[in-house]
C-alpha positions in Angstrom: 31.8 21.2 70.7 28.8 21.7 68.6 28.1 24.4 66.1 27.1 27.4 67.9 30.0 26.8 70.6 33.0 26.5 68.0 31.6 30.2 66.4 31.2 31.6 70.0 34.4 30.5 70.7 35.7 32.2 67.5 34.5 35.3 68.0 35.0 35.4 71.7 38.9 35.0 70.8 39.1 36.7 67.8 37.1 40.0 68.6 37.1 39.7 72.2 33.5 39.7 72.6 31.8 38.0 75.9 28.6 36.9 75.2 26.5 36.7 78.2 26.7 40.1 79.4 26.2 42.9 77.2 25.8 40.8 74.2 23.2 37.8 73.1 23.1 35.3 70.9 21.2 37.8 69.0 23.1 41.1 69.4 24.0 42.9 65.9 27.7 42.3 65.8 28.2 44.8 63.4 25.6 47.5 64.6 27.2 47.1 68.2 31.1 47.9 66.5 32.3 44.1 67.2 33.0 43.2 63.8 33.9 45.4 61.1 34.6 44.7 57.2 37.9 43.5 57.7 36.8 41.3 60.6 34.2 40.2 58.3 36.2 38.2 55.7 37.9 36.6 58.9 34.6 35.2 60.0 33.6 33.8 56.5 37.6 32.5 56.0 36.9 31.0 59.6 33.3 29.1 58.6 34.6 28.3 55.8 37.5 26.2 56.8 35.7 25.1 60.1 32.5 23.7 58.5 33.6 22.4 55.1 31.5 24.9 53.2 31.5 27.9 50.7 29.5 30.4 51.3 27.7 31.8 48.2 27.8 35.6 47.1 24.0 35.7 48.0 24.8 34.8 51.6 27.8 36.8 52.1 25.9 39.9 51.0 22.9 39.0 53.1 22.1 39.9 56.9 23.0 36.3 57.8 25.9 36.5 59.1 25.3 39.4 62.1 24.4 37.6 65.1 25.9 34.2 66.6 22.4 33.0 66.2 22.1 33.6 62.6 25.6 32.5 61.8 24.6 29.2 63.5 21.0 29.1 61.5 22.9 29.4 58.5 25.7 27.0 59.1 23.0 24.2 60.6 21.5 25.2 56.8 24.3 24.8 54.6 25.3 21.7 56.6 21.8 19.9 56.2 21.7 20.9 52.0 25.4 19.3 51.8 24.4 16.1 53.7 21.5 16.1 51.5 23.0 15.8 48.0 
């Protein structure tokens, strides 16, 4: 399973979304009522653990975690700086 598949599946289980349909790779996840603040620190607990990473302050607090495409982006990111040092 590559990136964007292990997060879809996350969230398709966790928050019972069905991306799709109604919702893209680029739907608003929070805008749309999917994921709320509580849900949040799931998501980051989940990327976390499932990636090997930790996310800094700066990227928690930023709007790049709201869409499976931008939680991928970001992931593929982190991943690429942590191979690289």
């Amino acid at each position: 399973m590559d990136v964007r598949q292990k997060i879809a599946a996350f969230l398709e289980k966790r928050f019972l979304i069905d991306f799709g349909t109604k919702v893209t790779d680029s739907t608003d996840l929070f805008v749309q009522g999917y994921i709320d603040s509580f849900g949040f620190i799931e998501l980051v607990e989940f990327l976390e653990k499932e990636f090997g990473i930790e996310l800094t302050q700066d990227e928690i607090m930023s709007r790049s975690l709201n869409s499976l495409e931008q939680i991928e982006s970001m992931i593929i990111s982190r991943k690429q700086k942590n191979q690289a040092k």
